[in-house]
C-alpha positions, 0 to 999 in steps of 0.5 A: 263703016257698016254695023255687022248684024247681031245674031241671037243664039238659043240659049245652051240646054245641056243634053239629058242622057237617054240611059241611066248610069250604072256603077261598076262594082270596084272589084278587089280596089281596095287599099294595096298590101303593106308587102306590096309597097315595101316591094316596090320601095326595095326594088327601087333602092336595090336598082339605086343600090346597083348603081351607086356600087357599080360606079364606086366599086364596080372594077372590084367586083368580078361580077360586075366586070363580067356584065360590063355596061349590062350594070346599066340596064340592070340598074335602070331596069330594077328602078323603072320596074319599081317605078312601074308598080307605083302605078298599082299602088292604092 
């Protein structure tokens, strides 16, 4: 069987950039507000909260018998809301 013919390659030279790189001023990047966290952790207790009363004691409650499977997605929406700001938490 024939030998396949062995290609040389250059040698890899990574490419200078043409322009010099600028920081962005980090503006307002700082460390997040204590209340802010405290928020974010309540909120998300208070959607848990929601629906651990809703499952123990929710035919009790004349609220919660009016909203029905609205306990749900008022629930769901506080814990997710909290999970939302935990992405602006620094």
């Amino acid at each position: 069987m024939p030998k396949s013919k062995v290609r040389k390659k250059d040698v890899y030279t990574v490419p200078q950039d043409k322009r010099t790189p600028v920081k962005a001023e980090a503006v307002g990047l700082g460390p997040s507000h204590p209340v802010y966290v405290s928020v974010m952790l309540g909120i998300m207790l208070i959607g848990l909260l929601w629906l651990i009363v809703n499952y123990i004691a929710g035919d009790r409650i004349p609220l919660m018998q009016e909203l029905g499977s609205w306990n749900f997605a008022i629930g769901f929406a506080l814990m997710i809301t909290g999970l939302l700001m935990t992405m602006r938490w620094r």
